[in-house]
C-alpha positions as a LaTeX table, in Angstrom:
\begin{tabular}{lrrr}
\hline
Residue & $x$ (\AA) & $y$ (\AA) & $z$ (\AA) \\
\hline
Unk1 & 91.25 & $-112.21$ & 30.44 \\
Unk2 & 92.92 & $-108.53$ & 31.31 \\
Unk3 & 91.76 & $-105.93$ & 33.76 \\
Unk4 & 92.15 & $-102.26$ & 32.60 \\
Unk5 & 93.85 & $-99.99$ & 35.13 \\
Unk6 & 94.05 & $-96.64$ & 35.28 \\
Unk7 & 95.58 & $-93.89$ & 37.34 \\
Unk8 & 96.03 & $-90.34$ & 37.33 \\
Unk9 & 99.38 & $-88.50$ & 36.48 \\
Unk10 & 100.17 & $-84.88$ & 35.57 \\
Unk11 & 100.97 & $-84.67$ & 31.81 \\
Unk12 & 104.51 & $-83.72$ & 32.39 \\
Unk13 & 105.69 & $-86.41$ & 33.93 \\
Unk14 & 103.83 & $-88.70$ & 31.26 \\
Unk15 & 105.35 & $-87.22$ & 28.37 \\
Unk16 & 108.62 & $-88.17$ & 30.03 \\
Unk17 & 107.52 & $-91.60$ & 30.62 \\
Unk18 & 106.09 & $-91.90$ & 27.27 \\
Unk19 & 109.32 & $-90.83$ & 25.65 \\
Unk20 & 111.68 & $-92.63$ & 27.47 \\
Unk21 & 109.57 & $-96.05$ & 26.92 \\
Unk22 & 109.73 & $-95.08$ & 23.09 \\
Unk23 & 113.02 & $-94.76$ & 23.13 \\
Unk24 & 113.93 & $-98.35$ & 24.65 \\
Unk25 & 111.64 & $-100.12$ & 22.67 \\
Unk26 & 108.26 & $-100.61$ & 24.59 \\
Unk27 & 105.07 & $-98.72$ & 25.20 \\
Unk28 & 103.83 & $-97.36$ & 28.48 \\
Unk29 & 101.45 & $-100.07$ & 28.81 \\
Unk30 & 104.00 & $-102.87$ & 28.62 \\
Unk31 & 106.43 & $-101.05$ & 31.11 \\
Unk32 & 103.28 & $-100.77$ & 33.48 \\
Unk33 & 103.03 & $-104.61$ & 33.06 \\
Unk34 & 106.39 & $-105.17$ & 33.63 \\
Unk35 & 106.49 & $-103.16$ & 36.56 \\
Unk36 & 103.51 & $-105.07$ & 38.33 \\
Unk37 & 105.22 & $-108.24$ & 36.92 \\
Unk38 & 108.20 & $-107.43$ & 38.74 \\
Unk39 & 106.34 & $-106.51$ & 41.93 \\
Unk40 & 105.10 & $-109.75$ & 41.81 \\
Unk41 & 108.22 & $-111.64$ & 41.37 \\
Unk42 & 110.06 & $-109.82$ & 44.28 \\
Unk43 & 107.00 & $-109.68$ & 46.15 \\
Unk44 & 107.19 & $-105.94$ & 46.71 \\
Unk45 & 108.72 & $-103.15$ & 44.71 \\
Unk46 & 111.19 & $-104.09$ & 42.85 \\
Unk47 & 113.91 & $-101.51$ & 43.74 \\
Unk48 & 114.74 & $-99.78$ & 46.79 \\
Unk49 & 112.81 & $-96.36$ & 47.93 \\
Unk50 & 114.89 & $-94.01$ & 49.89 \\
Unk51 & 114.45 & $-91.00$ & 50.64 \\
Unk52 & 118.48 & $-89.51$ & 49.76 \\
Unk53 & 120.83 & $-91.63$ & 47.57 \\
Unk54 & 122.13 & $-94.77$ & 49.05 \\
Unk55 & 125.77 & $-95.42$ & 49.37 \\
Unk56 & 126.00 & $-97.95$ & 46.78 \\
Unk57 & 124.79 & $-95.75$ & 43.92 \\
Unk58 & 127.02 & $-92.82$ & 45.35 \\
Unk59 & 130.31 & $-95.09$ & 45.30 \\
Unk60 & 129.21 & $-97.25$ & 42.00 \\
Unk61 & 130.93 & $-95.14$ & 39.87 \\
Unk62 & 133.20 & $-97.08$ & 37.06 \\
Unk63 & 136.87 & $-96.60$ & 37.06 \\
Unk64 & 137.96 & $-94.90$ & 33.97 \\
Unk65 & 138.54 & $-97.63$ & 30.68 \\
Unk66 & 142.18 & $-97.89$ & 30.16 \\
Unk67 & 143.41 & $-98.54$ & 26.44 \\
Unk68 & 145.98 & $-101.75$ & 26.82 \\
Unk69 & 143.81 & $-102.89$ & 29.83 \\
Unk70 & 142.39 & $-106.37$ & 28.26 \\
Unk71 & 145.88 & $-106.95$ & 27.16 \\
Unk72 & 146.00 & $-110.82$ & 27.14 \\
Unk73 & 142.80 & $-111.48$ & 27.97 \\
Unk74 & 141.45 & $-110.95$ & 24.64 \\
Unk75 & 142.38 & $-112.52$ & 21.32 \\
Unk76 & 141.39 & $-113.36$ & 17.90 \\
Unk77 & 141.19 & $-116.84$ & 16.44 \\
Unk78 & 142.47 & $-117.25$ & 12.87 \\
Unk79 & 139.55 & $-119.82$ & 11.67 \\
Unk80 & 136.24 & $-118.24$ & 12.66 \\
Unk81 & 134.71 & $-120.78$ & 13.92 \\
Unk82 & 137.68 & $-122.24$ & 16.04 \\
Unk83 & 135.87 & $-121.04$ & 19.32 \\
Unk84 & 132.98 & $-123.06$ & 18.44 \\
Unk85 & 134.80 & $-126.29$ & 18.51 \\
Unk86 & 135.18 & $-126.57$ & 22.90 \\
Unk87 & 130.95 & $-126.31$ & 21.64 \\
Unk88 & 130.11 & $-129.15$ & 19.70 \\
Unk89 & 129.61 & $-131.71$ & 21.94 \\
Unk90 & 126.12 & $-129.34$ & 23.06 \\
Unk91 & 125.37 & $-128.26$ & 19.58 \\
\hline
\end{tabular}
């Protein structure tokens, strides 16, 4: 059984909504579900209301991506599927 809710938002602000749900995929009434879905789960909202930006999103900014940077870290196996093998015991 579902419950319709409804609630009242100037038409701006929904276009906005409605657009940027199309563009990742869902539709307003999913992301509403999700939303109460997620207040439920973290039993309250489920991100942080403030009224000026927090510290964390003001110094969260990503260094710079230096070419050379994942030197050794990162490598290419000449069979394929030679990374699979340390897998087949859970396969």
């Amino acid at each position: 059984m579902s419950i319709r809710v409804s609630t009242h938002i100037d038409e701006a602000t929904m276009k906005q909504f409605d657009k940027i749900c199309e563009s990742i995929g869902t539709t307003p009434a999913n992301a509403m579900s999700m939303f109460i879905k997620g207040v439920i789960n973290h039993n309250g909202i489920p991100f942080s209301l403030t009224t000026a930006p927090s510290k964390t999103t003001e110094t969260a900014v990503r260094p710079p991506f230096r070419f050379g940077s994942m030197k050794g870290k990162v490598w290419m196996a000449d069979d394929f599927d030679a990374p699979l093998d340390d897998f087949k015991e859970y396969m």
